[in-house]
C-alpha positions in Angstrom: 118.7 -83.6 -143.6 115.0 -83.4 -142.6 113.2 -80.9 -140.7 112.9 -83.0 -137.7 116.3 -84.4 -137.4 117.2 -80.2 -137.4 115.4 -79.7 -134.2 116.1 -82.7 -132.7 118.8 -82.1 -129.7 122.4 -83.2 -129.8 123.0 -86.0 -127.1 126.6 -87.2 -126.0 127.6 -89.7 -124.3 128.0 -87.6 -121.3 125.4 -85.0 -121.4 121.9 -85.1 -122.3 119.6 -82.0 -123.3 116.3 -82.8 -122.4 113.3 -82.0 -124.5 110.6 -79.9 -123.2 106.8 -79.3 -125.0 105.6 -75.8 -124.3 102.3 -74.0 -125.5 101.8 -70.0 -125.5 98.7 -68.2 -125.1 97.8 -64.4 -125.6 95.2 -63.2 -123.1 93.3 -59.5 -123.9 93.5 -57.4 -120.7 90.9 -54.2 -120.2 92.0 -51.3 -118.2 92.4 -52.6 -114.8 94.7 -54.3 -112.2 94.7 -58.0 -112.3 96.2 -61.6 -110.5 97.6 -64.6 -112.4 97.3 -67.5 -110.2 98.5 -71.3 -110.9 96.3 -73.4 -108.4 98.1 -76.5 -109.5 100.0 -78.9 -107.0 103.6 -79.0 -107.3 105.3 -81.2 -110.0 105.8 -84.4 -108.3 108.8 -85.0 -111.1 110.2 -83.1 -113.9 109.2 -78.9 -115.1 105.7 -78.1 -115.1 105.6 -74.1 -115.1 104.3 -70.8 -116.1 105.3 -67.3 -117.1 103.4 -64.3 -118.2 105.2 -61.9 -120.3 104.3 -58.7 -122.1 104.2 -59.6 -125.9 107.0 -56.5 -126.4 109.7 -55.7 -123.5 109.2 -52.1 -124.4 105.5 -51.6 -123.7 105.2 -49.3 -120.9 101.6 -49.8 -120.8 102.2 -53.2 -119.0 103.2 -53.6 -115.9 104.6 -57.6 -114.1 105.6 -58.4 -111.2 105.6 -62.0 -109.6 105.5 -63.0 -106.2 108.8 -65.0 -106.9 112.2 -63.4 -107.7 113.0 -65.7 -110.5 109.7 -65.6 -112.4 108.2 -68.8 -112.1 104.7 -69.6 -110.8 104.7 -73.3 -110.6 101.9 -74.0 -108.8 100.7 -74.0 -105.1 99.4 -70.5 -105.8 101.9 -69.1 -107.2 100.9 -65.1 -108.4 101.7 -62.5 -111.0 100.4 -59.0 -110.4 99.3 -57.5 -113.7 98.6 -53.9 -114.7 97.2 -52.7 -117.6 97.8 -48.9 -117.9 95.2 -48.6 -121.0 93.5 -51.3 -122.5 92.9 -53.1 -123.8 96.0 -54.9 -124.0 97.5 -58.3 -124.8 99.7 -60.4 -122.5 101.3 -63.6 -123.0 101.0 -67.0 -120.9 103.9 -69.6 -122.0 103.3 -73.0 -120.4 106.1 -75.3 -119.9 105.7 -78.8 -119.2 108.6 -82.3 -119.4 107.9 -84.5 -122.2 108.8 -87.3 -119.5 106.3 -86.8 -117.0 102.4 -86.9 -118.1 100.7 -84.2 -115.9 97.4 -82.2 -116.6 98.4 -78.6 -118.0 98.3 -76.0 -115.2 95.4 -74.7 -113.6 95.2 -71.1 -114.3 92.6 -68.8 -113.0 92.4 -64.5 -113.8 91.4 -62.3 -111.0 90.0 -58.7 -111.5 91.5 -56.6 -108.8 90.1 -53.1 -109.8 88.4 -52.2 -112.6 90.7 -48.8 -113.6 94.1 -48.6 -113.0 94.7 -46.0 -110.3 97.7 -43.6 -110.3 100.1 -42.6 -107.8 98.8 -39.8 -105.3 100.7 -37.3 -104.9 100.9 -34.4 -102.5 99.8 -31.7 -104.4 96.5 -32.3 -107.1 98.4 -31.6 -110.8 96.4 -32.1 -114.1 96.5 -35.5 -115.8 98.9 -35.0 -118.4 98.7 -38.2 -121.3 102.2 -40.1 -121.6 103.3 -38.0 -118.2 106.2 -39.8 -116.8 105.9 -41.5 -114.0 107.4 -40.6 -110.6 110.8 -42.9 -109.2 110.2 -45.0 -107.2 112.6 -45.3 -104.3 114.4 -48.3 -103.5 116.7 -48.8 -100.7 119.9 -50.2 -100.9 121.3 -50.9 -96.7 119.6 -53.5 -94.8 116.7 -52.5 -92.8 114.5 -54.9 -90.6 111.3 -54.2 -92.4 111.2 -52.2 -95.3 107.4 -51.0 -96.9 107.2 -49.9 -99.9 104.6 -46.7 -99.4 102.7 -45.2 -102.2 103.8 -42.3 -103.4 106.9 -42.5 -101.1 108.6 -45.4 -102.2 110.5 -47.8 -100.2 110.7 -47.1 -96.2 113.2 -48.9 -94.1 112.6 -49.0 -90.5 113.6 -51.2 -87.5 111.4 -53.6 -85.5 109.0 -52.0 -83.1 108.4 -48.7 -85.2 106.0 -48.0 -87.7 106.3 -48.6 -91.3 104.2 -46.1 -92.8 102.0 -42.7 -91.2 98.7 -44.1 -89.1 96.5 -41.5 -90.7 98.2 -40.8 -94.1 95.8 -42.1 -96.3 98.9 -43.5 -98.8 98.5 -47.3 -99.1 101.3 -49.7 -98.6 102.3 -51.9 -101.6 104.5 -54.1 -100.5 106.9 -55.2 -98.0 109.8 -57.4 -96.7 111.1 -58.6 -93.3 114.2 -59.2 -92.4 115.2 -62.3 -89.4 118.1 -61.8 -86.6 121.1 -63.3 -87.8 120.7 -66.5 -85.5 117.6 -67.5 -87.1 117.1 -68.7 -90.7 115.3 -67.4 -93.5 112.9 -69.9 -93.2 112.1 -69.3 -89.6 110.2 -66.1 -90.4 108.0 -65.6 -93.1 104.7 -63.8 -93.8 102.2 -63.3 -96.0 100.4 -60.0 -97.9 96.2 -60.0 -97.6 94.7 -59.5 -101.7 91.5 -60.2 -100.6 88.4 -62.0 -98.4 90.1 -65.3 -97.7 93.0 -64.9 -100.8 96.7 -64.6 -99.3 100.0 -63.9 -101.5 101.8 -67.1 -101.0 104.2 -66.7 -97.9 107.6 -65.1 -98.2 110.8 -66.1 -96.7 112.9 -63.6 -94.5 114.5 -61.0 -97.4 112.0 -61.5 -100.0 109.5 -59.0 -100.9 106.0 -59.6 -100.9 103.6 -57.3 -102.6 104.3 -54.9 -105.7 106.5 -51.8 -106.6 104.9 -48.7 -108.6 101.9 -51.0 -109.3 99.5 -48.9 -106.9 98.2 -52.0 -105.5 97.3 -52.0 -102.1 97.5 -54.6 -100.0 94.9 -55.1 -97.2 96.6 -56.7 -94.4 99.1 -59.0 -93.2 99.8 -62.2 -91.5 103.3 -63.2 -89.7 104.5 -66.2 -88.8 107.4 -67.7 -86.8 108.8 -71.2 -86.8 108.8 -73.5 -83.9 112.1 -73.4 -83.0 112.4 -69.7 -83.6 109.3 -69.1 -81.5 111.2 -70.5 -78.2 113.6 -67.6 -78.6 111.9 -64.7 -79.9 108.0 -63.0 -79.1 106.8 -61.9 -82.1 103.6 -59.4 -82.7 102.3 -57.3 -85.3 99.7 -54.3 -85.9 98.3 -52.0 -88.5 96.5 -49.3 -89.1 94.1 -49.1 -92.2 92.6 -45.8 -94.4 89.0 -46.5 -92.8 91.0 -45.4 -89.9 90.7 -48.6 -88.0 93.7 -50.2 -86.1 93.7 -53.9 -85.6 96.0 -55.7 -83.4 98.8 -56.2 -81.9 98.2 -60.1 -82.8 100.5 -62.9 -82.9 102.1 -65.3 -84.8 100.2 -66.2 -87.9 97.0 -64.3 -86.6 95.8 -62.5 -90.1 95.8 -58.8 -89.5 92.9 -57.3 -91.9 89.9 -55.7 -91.4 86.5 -56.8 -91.6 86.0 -54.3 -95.0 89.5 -55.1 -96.2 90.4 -51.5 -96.0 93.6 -50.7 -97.6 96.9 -50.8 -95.3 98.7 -47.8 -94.6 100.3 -48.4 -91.7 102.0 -51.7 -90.2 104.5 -52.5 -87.0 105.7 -55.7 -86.2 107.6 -56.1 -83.0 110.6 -59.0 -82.8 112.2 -59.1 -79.5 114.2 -61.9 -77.8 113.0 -63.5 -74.8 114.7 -63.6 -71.7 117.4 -66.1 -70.7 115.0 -67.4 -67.6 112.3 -67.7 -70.2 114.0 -69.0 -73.0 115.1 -71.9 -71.1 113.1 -73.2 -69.3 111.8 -75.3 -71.7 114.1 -77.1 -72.1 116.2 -77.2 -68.8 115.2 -79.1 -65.9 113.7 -76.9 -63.0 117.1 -77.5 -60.1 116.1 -79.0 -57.3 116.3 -77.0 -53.5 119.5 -78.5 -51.9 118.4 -80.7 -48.9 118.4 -78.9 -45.1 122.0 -79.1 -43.5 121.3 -81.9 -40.7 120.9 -80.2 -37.4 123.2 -81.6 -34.5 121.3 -82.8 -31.6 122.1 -81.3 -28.4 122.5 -82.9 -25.4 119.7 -83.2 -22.6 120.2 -82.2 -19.2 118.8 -84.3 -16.4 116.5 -82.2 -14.7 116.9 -81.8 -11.2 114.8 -84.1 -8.8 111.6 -82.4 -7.7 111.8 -81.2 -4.3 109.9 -82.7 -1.4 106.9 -80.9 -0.2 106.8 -80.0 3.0 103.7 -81.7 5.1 101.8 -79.3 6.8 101.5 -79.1 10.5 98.1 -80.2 12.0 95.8 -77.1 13.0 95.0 -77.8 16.8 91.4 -77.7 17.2 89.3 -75.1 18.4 88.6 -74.6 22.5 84.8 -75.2 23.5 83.2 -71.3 24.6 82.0 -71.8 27.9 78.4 -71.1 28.6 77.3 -67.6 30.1 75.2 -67.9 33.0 71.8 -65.8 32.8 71.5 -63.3 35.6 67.4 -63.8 36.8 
């Protein structure tokens, strides 16, 4: 039997495995935090993907995390965050492509972040100690309805309408996640993490995270959006508070919420409150009409009476003629 006919893949008459052509690539990483991006267009037909990988699962001095839970960044800006404790430092890019469908390999483009790692803050200055471990990071379990994950705190599970965070604190938010009402779908709230002048995480739907744990990443704003449908029932707004110490908003629905020198959040609130009933509706029910007057039953006239006759008045007699008065001489 030949090499080929070894790796080729069994085929029955009722299932097929499909062949796939991949190609792996090792990038050298310096000290430093840095973004994976794939600035391709979505696969119009078969797999076209990417994952980044440390070349040994027990390197500590590597740090991933991907915008998506399950890995993937198949294209439309798709991101890995990548840390590199101590470089320099080797990661590796597989590229996965369908033998059936002719694209372009992925576009894949490195961004710098910062050029040292930073380390958690902490409350209290200790000495560097090489190889020190790490604090936990904690990680709540109940459902909140935003939950920030807050350098050197860990995550922070609050309701709508508080803050996420200390205005004033100085410790940087990572990374957060919303949480929609039960009678809206994931999809009708999402929202996006600011990396950068005019560079946005690729938006989030309702229970996903969006950012990075333990990575000491800041993010430097936010942006919120609500769907159509979902915007006719609920008022959604959001603010933040930066380490410059400036506070922007509270802005609507898909307003970006950053600062003009991308400061570093440490703060954020977004407000999610139903509107009224009245309100709610009436877009969409017909304004009633006033009910018509109740007719008004005429009331009989009264003849008047006849006018009465006016008396004629009687003729004045006319004046007697004064007789002369003779003149005495």
């Amino acid at each position: 039997m030949s090499q080929a006919e070894k790796q080729s893949p069994p085929q029955t008459g009722d299932s097929r495995v499909e062949e796939l052509r991949s190609s792996a690539h090792l990038m050298m990483l310096e000290t430093g935090i840095y973004c994976l991006v794939n600035g391709s267009p979505l696969p119009t037909a078969g797999l076209a993907g990417v994952r980044v990988s440390t070349i040994d699962p027990t390197d500590s001095n590597i740090a991933i995390t991907s915008f998506r839970s399950d890995g993937w960044l198949s294209g439309t800006g798709d991101a890995a965050l990548i840390r590199v404790m101590s470089g320099p430092a080797q990661v590796m890019i597989t590229i996965y492509q369908s033998t059936s469908v002719s694209d372009a390999p992925p576009k894949i483009r490195v961004l710098r972040l910062s050029e040292t790692a930073p380390t958690a803050v902490t409350t209290a200055p200790v000495a560097a100690v090489a190889g020190a471990a790490r604090r936990p990071v904690m990680i709540l379990t109940e459902p909140h309805d935003v939950v920030a994950h807050v350098q050197s705190t860990g995550d922070v599970g609050i309701a709508f309408g508080d803050w996420a965070g200390r205005p004033g604190s100085q410790f940087a938010i990572e990374g957060f996640s919303l949480r929609a009402p039960a009678d809206l779908a994931p999809s009708d709230l999402t929202y996006q993490a600011v990396l950068g002048r005019g560079w946005l995480s690729p938006w989030s739907e309702s229970g996903q995270f969006c950012g990075s744990r333990g990575m000491a990443l800041p993010l430097l704003g936010l942006k919120v959006k609500l769907s159509e449908a979902a915007a006719k029932r609920y008022t959604l707004t959001y603010e933040a508070s930066f380490v410059d110490g400036s506070q922007i908003g509270p802005v609507g629905s898909e307003e970006s919420c950053e600062t003009e020198g991308l400061s570093p959040l440490e703060a954020m609130r977004v407000t999610l409150v139903p509107k009224t009933t009245k309100s709610a509706k009436l877009e969409n029910v017909p304004v009633a009409k006033a009910p018509a007057p109740a007719p008004v039953k005429a009331v009989p006239k009264v003849p008047a009476a006849p006018p009465k006759p006016i008396a004629k008045a009687s003729p004045m007699a006319a004046p007697a003629k004064s007789k002369p008065i003779p003149r005495k001489r």
